[in-house]
N, C-alpha and C positions, 0 to 999 in steps of 0.2 A: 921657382919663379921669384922674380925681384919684389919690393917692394911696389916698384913703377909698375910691372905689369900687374900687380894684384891689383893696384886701385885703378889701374886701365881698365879690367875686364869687368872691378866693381859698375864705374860709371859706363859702360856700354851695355852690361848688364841694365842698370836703372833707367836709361835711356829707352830701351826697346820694354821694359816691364811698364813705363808711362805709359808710355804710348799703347800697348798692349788691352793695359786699365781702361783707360779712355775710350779707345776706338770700339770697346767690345764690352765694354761695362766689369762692374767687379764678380756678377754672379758669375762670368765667363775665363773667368781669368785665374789659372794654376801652373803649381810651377811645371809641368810635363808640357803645358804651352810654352811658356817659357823658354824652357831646353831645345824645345824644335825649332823654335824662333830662330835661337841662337845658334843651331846647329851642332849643339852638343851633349852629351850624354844628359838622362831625365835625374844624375845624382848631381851633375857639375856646378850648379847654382845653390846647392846644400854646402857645398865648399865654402861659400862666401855669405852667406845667409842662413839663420838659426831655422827660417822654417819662412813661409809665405807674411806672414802677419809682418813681418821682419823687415821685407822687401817693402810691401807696403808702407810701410812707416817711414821707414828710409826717403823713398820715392815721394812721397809728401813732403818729407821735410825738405830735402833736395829744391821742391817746387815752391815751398815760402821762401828758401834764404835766396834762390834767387830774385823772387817778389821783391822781399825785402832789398836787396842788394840795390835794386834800381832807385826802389824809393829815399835811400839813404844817401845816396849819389846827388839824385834831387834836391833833397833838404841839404845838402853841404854845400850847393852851390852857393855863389854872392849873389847878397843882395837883400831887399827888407824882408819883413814878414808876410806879409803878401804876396809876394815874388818868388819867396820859398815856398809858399803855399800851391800858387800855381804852377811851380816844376813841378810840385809832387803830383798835382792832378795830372799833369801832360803826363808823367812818366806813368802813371797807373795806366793811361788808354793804348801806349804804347808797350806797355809790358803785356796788356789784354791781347791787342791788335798781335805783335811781335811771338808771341809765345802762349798760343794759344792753349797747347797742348796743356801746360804749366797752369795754365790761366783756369781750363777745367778742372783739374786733379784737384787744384786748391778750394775753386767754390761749388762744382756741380757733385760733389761725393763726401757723405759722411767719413768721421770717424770710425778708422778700424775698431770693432769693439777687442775688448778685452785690457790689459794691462796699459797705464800711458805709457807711454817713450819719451823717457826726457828729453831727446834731442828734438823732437817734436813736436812740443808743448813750447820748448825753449825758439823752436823758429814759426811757430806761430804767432806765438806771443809777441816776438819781434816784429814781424812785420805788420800785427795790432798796433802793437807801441806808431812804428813810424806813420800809419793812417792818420792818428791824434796830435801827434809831439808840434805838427805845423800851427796846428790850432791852440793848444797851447801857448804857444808862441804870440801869437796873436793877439789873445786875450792879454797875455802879463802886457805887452809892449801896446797896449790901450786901443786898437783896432776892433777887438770884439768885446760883449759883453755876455758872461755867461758860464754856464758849467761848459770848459772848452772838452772833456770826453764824451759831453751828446752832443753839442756842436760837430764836434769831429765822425759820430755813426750819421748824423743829418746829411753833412756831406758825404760819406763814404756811401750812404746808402743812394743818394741821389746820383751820385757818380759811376756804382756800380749799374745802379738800373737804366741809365744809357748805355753804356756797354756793350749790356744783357741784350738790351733791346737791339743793336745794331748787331751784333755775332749771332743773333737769331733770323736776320731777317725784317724784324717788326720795324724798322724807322724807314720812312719811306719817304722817299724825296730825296733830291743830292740835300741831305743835314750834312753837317760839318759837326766829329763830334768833339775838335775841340774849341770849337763858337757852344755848344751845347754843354763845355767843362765852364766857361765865361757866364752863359746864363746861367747854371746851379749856382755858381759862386754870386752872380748879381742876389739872386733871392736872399741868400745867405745874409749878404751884406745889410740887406732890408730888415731881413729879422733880427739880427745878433750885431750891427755894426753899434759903434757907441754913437748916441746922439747928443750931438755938441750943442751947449745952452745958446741961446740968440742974441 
């Protein structure tokens, strides 16, 4: 096999082992499911993965960098700090809404235990980093006042729990949830904006 085809059958592999995780949780999920998934023998996935834990790791990190990926797209757009702030919030609801599958692996399931995986840790961490780096932002260029990495879980945690609440069900009423990305941010502005002397 080529190099193309190996990382083909890798990501169609990781593609169906998500989605597998997800729809049937992780107590449910080995590689002998896997291989029948796939329609190919119970060793053929030992081919291209050291053992299950492997997959798993993989399959997570896969679903940060592309997290990440959106939100980075976001913060590079033009425009002020506040303008970057709010693409990053639009792109978080629509990476939720868009990629759901992704959107669970990342927040509805622990850590695999056992050894970290750097590559894991390394796209976790990243798409931490871009949740904060807006706000950041923010604070240096005189908009906000405050330690901008609790400023940045303030929001994140406000943001996520719309979300939550609407991929569950729980919001009821036509909400609008990104009129509901605008109000977290008004609160924000109340608590953390800089107040200018008279």
């Amino acid at each position: 096999m080529t190099e193309t085809d190996i990382a083909g059958f890798r990501e169609r592999l990781c593609e169906l082992a998500t989605r597998i995780y997800v729809e049937r949780g992780p107590e449910n999920f080995n590689m002998r499911l896997l291989a029948s998934e796939m329609g190919v023998s119970a060793m053929t996935p030992y081919r291209y993965f050291k053992d299950k834990e492997e997959i798993l790791s993989a399959i997570r990190a896969r679903a940060f960098n592309r997290f990440a990926d959106q939100l980075e797209r976001a913060l590079a757009t033009p425009g002020t700090p506040p303008e970057k702030s709010m693409a990053v919030g639009k792109a978080y609801i629509r990476f939720a809404l868009e990629e759901q599958t992704c959107f669970r692996l990342i927040f509805d399931f622990n850590e695999p235990k056992g050894t970290p995986v750097p590559e894991l840790a390394a796209a976790a961490a990243r798409a931490k980093a871009t949740m904060t780096t807006h706000i950041h932002m923010m604070v240096k260029d005189g908009y906000f006042h405050g330690d901008p990495e609790l400023i940045g879980h303030v929001l994140w945690a406000g943001l996520h729990g719309v979300v939550v609440l609407h991929l569950s069900g729980k919001l009821y009423g036509e909400i609008d949830l990104f009129k509901l990305l605008e109000e977290v941010r008004r609160v924000l502005r109340g608590a953390y904006a800089v107040k200018m002397p008279a």
